[in-house]
Every structure is written in C-alpha cells, then in structure tokens.
ChimeraX commands (.cxc) that place a marker at each C-alpha (Angstrom):
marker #1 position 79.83,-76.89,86.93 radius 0.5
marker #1 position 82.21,-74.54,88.11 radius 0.5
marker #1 position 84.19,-74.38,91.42 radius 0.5
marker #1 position 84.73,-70.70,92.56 radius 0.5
marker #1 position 88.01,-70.43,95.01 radius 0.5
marker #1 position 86.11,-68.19,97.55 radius 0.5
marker #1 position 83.71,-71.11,98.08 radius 0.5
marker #1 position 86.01,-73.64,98.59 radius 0.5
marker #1 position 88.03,-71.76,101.02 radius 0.5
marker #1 position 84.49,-71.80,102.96 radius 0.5
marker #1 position 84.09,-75.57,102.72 radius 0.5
marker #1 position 85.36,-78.26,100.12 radius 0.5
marker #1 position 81.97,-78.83,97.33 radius 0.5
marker #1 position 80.93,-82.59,96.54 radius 0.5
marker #1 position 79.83,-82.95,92.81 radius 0.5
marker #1 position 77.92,-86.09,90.81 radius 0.5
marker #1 position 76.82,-85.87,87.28 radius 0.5
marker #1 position 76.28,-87.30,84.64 radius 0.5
marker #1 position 77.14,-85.47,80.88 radius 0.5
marker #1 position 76.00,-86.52,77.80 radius 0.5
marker #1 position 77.68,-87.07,74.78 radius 0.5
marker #1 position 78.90,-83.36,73.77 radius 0.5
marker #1 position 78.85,-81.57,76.99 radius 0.5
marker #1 position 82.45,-82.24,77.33 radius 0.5
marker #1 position 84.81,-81.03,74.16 radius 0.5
marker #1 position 87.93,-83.44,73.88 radius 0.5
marker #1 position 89.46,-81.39,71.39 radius 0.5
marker #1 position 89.82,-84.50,68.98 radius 0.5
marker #1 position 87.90,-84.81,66.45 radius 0.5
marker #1 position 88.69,-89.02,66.11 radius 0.5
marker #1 position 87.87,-89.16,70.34 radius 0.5
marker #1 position 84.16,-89.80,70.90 radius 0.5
marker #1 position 82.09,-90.00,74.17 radius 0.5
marker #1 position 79.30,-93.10,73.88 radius 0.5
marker #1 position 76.82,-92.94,76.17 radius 0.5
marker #1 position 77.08,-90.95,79.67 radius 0.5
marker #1 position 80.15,-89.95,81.27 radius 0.5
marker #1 position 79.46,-90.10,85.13 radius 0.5
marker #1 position 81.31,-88.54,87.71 radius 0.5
marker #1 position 81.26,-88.33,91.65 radius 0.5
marker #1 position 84.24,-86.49,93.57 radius 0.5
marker #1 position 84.94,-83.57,95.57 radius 0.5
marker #1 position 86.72,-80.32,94.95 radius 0.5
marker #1 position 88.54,-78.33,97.96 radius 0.5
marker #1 position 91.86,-76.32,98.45 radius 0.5
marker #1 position 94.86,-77.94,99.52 radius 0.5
marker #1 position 95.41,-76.73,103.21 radius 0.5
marker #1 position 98.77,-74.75,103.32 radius 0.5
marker #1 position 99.22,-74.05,99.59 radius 0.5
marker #1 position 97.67,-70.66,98.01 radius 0.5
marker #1 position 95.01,-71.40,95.50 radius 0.5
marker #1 position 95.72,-74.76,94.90 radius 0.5
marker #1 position 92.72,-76.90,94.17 radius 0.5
marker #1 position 92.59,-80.87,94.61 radius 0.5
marker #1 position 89.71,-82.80,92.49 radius 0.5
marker #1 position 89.49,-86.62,93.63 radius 0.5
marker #1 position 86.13,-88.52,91.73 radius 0.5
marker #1 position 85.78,-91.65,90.26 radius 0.5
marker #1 position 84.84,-91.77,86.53 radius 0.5
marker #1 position 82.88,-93.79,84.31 radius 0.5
marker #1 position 82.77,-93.73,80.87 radius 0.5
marker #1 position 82.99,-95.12,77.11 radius 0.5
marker #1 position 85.08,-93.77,74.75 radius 0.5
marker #1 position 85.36,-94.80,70.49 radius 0.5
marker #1 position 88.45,-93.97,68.21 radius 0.5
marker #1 position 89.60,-94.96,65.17 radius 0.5
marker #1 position 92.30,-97.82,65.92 radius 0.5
marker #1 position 95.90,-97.01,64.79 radius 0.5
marker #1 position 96.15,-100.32,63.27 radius 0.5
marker #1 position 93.22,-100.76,61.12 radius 0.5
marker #1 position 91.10,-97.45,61.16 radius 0.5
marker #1 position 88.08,-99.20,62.04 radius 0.5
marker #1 position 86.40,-98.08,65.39 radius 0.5
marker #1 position 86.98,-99.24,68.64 radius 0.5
marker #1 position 86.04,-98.66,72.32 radius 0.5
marker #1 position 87.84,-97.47,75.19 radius 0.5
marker #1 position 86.30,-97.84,78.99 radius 0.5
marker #1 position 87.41,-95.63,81.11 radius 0.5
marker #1 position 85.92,-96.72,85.09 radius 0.5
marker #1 position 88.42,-95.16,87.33 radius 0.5
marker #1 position 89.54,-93.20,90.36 radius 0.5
marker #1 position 91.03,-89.77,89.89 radius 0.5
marker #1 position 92.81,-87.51,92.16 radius 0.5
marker #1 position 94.22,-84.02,89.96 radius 0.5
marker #1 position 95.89,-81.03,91.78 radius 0.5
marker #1 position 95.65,-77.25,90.37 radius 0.5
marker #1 position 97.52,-74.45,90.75 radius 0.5
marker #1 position 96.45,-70.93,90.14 radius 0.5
marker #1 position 98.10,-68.92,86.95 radius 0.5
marker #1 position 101.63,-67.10,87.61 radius 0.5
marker #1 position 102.10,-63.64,86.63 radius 0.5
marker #1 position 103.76,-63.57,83.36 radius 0.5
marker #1 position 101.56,-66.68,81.84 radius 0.5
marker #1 position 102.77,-67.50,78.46 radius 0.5
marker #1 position 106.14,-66.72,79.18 radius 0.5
marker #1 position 108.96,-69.43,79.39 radius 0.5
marker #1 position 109.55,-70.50,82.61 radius 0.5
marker #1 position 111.41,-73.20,85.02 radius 0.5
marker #1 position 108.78,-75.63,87.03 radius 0.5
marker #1 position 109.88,-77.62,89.57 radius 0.5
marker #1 position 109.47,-81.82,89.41 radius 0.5
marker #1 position 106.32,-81.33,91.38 radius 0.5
marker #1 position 104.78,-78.86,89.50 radius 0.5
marker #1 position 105.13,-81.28,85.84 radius 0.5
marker #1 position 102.26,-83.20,87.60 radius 0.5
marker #1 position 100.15,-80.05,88.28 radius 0.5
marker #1 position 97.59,-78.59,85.92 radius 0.5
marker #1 position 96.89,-74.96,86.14 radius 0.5
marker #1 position 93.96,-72.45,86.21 radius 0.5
marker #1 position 93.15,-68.78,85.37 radius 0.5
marker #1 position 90.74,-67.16,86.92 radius 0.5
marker #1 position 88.80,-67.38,90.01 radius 0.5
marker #1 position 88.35,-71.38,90.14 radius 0.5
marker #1 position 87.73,-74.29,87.80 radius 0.5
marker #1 position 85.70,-75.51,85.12 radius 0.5
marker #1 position 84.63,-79.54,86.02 radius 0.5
marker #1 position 84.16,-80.81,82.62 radius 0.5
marker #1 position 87.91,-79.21,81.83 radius 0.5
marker #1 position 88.65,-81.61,84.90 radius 0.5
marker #1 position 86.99,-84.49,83.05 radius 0.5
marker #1 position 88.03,-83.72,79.38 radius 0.5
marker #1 position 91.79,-83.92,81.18 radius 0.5
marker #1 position 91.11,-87.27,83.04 radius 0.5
marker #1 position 89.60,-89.16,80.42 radius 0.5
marker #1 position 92.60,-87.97,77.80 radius 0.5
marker #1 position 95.19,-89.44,80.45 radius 0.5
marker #1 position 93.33,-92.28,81.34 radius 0.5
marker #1 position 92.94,-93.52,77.59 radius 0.5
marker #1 position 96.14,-95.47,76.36 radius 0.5
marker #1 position 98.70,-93.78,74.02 radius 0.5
marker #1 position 97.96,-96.43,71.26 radius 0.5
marker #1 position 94.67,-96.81,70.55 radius 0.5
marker #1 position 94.21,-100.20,68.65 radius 0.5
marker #1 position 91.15,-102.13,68.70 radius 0.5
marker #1 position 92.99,-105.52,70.09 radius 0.5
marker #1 position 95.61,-105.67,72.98 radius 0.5
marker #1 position 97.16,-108.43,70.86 radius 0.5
marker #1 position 97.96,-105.93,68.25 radius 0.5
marker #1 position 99.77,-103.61,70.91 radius 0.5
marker #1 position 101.60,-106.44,72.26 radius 0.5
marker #1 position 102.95,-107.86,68.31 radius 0.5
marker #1 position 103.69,-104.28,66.97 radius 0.5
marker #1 position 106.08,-103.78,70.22 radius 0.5
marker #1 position 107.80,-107.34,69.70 radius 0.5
marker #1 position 109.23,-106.44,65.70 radius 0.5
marker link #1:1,2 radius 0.2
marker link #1:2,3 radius 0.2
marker link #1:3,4 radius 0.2
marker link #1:4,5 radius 0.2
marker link #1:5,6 radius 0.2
marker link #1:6,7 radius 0.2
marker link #1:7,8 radius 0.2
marker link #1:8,9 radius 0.2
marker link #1:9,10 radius 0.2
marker link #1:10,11 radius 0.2
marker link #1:11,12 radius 0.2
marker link #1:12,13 radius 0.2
marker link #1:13,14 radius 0.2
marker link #1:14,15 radius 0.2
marker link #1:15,16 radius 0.2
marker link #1:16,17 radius 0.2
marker link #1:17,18 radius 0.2
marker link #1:18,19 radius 0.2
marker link #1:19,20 radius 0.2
marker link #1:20,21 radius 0.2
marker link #1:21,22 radius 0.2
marker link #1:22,23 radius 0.2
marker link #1:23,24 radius 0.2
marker link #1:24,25 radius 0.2
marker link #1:25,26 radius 0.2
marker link #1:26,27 radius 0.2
marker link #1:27,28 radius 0.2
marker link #1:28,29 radius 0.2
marker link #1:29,30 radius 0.2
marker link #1:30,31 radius 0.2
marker link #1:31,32 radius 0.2
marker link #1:32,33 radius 0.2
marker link #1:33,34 radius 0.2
marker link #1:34,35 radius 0.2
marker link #1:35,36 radius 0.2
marker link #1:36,37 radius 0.2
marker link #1:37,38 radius 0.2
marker link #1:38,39 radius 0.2
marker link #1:39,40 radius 0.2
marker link #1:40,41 radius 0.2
marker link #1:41,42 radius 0.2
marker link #1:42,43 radius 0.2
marker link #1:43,44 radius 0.2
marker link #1:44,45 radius 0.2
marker link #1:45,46 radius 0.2
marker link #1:46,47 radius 0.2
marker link #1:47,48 radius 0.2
marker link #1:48,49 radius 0.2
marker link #1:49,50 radius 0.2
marker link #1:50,51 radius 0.2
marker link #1:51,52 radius 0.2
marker link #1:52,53 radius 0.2
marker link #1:53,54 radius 0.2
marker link #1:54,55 radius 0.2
marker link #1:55,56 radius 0.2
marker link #1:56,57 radius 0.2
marker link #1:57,58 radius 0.2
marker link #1:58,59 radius 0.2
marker link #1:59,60 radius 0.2
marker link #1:60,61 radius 0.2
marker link #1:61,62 radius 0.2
marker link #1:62,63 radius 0.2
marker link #1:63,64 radius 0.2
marker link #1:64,65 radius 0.2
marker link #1:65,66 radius 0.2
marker link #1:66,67 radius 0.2
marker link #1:67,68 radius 0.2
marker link #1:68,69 radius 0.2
marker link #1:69,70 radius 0.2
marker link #1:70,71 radius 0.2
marker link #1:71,72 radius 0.2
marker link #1:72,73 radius 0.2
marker link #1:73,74 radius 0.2
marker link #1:74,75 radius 0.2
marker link #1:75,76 radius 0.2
marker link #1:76,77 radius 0.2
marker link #1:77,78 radius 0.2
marker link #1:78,79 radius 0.2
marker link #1:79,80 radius 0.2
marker link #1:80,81 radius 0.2
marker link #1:81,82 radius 0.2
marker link #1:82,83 radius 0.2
marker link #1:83,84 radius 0.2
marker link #1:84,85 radius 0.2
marker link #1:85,86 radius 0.2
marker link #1:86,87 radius 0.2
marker link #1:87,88 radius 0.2
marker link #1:88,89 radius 0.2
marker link #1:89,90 radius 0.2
marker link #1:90,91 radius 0.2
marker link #1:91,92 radius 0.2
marker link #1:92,93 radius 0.2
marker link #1:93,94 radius 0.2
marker link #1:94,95 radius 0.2
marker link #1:95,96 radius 0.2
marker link #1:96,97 radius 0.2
marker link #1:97,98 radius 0.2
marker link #1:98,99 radius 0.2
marker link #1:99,100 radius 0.2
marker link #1:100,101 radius 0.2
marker link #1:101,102 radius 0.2
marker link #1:102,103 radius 0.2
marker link #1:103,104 radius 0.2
marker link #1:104,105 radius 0.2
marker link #1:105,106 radius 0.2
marker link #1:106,107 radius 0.2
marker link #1:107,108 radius 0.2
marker link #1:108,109 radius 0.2
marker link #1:109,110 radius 0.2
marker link #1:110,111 radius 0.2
marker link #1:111,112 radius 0.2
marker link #1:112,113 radius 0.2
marker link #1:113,114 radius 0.2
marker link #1:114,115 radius 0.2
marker link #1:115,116 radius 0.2
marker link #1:116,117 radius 0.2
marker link #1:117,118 radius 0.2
marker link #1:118,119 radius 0.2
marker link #1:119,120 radius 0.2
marker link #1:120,121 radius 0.2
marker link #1:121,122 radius 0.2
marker link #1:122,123 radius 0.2
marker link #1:123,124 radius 0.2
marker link #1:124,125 radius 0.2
marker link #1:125,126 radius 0.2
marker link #1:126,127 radius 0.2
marker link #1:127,128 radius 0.2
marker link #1:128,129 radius 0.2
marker link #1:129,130 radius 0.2
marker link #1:130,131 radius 0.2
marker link #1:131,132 radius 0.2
marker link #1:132,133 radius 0.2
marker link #1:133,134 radius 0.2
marker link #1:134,135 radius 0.2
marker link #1:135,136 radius 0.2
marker link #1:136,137 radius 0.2
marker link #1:137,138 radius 0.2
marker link #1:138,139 radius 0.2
marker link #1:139,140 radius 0.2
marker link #1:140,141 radius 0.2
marker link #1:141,142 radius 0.2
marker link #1:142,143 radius 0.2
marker link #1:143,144 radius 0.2
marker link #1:144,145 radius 0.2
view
C-alpha cells in the first residue's frame, strides 16, 4: 500500500493488513517471515514540518533465523507498537552530508510518499535483537566470558 503526500495533507489514512510470507523483502536471505505479518496504524504528516510523514501501528509477527550460536533455526516474535517518522529526500541525495541528532532517528523517502511494507520490512529489522541465538541463556553466557 502506498501513502501519496497529497492525500495525507487532505486527511491522515488508517491502514490494517495482513501480508503473507513474501510480500515483504527483508533483504536477508537467513531472515524469514512464518506465517502472517499483521499490521494496523495510521499514516499522516507531521503538522509544521514539510513532507514529513509519521507511521504509528502495532505489529504482529513471526520471524526464523539461523541462531549465531548453533546454526540451527530459531524464532523471533515480533508483537509490538511502532511509531517511525520520514522525511522527504534533500537535493543532492547521495552526497555526504551533516544530519542533525534528530534527524539519525529519521528515515527518509523519495518520491511523492511511502511504500508500507518498506515501513514494515524497517520495523521488524529494528525490532529483532542484534544476536539472534535460539536461547536467551546463550546471550546472557557468551556476554559473561
């Protein structure tokens, strides 16, 4: 589903879905959706700021990796509230440039609005942990040595 910005300077758009198992690309091949990801939210421009879009949803999904520790696959819930703020594109994309600390928190869009399973694909990648292992216990002996 995409958002257009000319619609959501008209009125903020409500959105619930649910995507099966390859509508949304996680860009890793070891990262797999199991089952349906379902999400409920609404998209509308932040009042005073040009272009910028606010997404706040809840998600609910299941995720499988490989575990870092053993290889063997394991599953990752993700059931949680999301709120993610977009800016439009700068001139001069692609070039090196200075942000501000607010904008390292910001995602960004070209174009005329946004993409909701690019909204999702980025939730779910935060949301899952940075270690992956199969058993907590793992996490928790690997950081004691």
């Amino acid at each position: 589903m995409f958002f257009h910005v000319r619609d959501l300077e008209v009125r903020a758009q409500e959105f619930e879905g649910e995507l099966k198992p390859g509508e949304v690309e996680f860009l890793d091949p070891k990262l797999r959706q199991i089952g349906p990801l379902k999400a409920t939210g609404r998209v509308e421009l932040v009042t005073g700021a040009l272009g910028e879009i606010r997404v706040k949803g809840h998600l609910k999904a299941e995720m499988e990796s490989e575990c870092d520790r053993c290889l063997e696959d394991a599953r990752f819930p993700v059931d949680s509230d999301f709120e993610l703020y977009y800016r439009p594109v700068e001139e001069g994309y692609g070039e090196e440039v200075s942000i501000d600390k607010s904008e390292a928190e910001m995602g960004f869009y070209e174009g005329d609005g946004i993409e909701l399973n690019d909204v999702l694909r980025e939730f779910v990648l935060l949301a899952l942990p940075m270690q992956r292992v199969c058993d907590e216990r793992w996490a928790a002996l690997k950081n004691f040595k």
